[in-house]
C-alpha positions as CSV (number, residue, x, y, z in Angstrom):
1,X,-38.0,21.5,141.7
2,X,-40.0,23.9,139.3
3,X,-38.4,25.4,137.0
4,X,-37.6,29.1,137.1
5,X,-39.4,31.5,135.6
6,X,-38.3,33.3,132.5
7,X,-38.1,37.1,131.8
8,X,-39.6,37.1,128.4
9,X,-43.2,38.0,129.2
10,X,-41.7,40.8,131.4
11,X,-40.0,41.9,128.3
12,X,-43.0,41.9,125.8
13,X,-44.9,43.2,128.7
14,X,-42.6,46.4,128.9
15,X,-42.3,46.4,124.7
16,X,-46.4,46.1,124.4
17,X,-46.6,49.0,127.3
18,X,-44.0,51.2,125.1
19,X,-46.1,50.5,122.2
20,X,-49.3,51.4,123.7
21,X,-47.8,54.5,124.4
22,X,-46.1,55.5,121.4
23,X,-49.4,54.7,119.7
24,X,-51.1,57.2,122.0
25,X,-48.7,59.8,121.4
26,X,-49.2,59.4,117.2
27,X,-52.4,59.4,117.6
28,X,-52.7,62.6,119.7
29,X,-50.7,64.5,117.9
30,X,-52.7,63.6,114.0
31,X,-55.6,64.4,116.3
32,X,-54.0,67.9,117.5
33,X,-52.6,68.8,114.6
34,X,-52.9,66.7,111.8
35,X,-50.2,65.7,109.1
36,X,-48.0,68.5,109.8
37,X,-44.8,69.4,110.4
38,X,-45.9,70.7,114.1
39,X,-47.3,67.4,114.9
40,X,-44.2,65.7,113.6
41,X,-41.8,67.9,116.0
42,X,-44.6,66.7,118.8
43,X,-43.8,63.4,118.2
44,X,-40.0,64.1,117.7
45,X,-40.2,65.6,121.7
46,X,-42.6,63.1,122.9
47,X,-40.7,60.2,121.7
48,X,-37.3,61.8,122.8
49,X,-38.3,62.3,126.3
50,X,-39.9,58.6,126.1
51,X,-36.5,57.1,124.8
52,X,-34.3,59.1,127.4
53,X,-36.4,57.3,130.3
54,X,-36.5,53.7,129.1
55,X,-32.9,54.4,128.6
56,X,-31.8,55.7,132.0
57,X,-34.1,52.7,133.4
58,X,-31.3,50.5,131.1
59,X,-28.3,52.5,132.4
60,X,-28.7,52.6,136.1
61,X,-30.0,49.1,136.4
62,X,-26.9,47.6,137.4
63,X,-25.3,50.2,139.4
64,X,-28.6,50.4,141.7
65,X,-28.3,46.7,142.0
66,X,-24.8,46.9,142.9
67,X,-25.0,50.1,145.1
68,X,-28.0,49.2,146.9
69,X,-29.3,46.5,149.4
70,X,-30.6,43.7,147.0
71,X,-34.3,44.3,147.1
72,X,-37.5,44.1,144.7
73,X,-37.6,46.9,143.0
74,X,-33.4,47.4,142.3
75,X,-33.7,43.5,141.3
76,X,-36.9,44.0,139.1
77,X,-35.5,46.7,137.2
78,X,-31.9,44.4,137.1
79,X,-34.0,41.6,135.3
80,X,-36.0,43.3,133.3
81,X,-33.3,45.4,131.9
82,X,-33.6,43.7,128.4
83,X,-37.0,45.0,128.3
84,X,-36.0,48.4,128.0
85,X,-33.5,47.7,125.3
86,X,-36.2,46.6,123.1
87,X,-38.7,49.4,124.2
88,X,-35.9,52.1,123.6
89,X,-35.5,50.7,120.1
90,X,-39.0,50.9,119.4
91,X,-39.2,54.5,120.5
92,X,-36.3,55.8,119.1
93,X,-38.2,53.8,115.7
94,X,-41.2,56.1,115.8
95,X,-38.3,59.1,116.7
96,X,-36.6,57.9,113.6
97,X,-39.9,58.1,111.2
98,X,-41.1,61.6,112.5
99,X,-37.5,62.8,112.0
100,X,-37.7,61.6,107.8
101,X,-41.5,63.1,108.0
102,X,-40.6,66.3,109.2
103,X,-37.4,66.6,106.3
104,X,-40.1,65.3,104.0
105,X,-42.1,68.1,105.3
106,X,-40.0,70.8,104.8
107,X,-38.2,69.5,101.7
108,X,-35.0,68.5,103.3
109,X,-34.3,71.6,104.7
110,X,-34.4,70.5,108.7
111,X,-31.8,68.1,107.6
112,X,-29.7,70.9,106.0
113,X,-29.7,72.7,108.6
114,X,-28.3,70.0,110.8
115,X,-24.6,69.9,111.4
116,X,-23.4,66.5,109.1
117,X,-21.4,65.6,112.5
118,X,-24.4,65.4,114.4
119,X,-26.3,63.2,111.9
120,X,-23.3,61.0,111.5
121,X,-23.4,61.0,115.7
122,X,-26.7,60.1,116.1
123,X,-26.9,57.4,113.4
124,X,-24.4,56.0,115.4
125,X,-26.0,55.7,118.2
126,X,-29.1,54.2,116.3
127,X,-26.3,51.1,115.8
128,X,-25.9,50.9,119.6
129,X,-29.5,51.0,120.5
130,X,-30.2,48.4,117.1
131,X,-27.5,46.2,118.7
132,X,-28.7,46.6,122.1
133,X,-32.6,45.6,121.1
134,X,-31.2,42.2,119.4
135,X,-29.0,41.3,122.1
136,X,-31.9,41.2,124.4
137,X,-33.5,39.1,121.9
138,X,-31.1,36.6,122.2
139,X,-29.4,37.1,125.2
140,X,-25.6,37.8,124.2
141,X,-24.9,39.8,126.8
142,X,-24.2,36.1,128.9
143,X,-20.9,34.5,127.7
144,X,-19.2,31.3,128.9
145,X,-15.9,30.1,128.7
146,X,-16.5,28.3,125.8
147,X,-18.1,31.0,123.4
148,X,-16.3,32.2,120.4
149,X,-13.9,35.4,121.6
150,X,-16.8,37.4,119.4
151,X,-18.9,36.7,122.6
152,X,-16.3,37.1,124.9
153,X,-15.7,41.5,123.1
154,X,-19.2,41.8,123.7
155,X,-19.6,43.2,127.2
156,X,-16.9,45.7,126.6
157,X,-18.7,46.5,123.1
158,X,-22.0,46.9,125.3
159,X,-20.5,49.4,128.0
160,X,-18.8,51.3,125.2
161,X,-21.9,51.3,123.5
162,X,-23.9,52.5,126.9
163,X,-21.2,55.2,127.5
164,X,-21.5,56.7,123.8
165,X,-25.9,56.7,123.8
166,X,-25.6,58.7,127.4
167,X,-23.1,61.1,125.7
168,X,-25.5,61.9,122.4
169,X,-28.4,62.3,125.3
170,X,-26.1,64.5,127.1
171,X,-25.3,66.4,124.5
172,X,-28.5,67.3,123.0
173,X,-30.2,68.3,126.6
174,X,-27.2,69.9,128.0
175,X,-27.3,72.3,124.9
176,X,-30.9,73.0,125.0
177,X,-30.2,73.2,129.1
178,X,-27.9,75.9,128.4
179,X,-30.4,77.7,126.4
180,X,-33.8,77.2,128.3
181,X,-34.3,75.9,132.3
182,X,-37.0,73.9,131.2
183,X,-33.7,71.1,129.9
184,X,-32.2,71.2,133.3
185,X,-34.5,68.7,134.7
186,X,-33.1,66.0,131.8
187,X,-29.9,67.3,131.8
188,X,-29.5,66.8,135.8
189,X,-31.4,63.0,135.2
190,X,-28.6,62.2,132.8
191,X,-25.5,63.4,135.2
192,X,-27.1,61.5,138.2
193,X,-27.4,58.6,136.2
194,X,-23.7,58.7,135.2
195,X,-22.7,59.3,139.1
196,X,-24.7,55.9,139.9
197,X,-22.8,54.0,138.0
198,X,-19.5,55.3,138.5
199,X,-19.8,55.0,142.1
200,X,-20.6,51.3,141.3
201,X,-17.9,51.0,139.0
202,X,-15.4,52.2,142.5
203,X,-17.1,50.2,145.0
204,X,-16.6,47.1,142.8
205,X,-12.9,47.9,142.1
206,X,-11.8,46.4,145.8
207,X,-13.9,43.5,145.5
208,X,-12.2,42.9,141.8
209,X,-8.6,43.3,143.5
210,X,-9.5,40.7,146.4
211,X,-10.6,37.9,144.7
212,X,-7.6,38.3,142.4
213,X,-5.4,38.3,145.5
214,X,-7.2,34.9,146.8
């Protein structure tokens, strides 16, 4: 029998997309506005809004999978789930550089002005989504029996890390929700997302309990 095929053009094929992408939205800005601190805080939005879609594609992978009738689309986002990993980390890259531009920019002073908590919060979750883009790379997320217990702490690691990235999401467009409608849309996409997959988390619960009772 052939073998079966692999998911790691898939992934380069969603990383190369991200990157044509991110490259468009650099180069429209510079365009637009040049090396300035307004086209920095474009890129800043652009990049944020890119990010918070390649993640939710990551987050509700699995519970869609799980919640839904097995089909093409719920097991083409399941598989190429890695893929998003790495394109998040590459869009949160460019969200990373237009961030140091803009303080660069303005002589440190956006960073002043932002809370130390939220600086330490978000670096943070630039661990998760760093740890998250290698494991793609080399598939850690799939332990056997025999792997070191280091393997075995990953999955729960993973989920933790999941939980905490949706949070930092949820709290920046919640607040800016709260301020202006035009948030409520992200704000809404991030709540549905957490519904999803605690609905699957319940529905696999029994399932759990009745293969422990077998």
């Amino acid at each position: 029998m052939p073998a079966a095929r692999t998911t790691v053009f898939p992934r380069w094929t969603i990383a190369g997309l991200t990157t044509l992408v991110l490259i468009l939205i650099v180069a429209a800005s510079l365009a637009t506005y040049g090396t300035t601190e307004e086209s920095f805080r474009f890129i800043i939005r652009a990049t944020a809004r890119l990010s918070l879609a390649l993640f939710t594609c990551a987050f509700v992978a699995e519970p869609l999978h799980t919640l839904l009738r097995p089909n093409a689309a719920t097991l083409h986002l399941r598989t190429h789930q890695p893929g998003f990993f790495l394109s998040l980390a590459l869009s949160h890259l460019v969200h990373l550089l237009a961030i140091i531009a803009v303080a660069k920019t303005t002589g440190g002073a956006s960073l002043a002005a932002t809370p130390l908590t939220e600086i330490l919060g978000g670096a943070l979750a630039y661990v998760f989504i760093a740890a998250f883009a290698l494991a793609s790379l080399s598939g850690a997320r799939r332990t056997s029996s025999s792997a070191p217990p280091a393997a075995h702490a990953w999955p729960r690691l993973h989920s933790f890390g999941m939980h905490y990235v949706w949070f930092i999401f949820m709290f920046s467009y919640g607040a800016r929700a709260a301020r202006s409608l035009a948030y409520l849309p992200f704000a809404l996409l991030l709540v549905g997302a957490l519904a999803l997959r605690l609905c699957a988390r319940f529905q696999a619960q029994p399932s759990r309990r009745t293969m422990r009772a077998k």
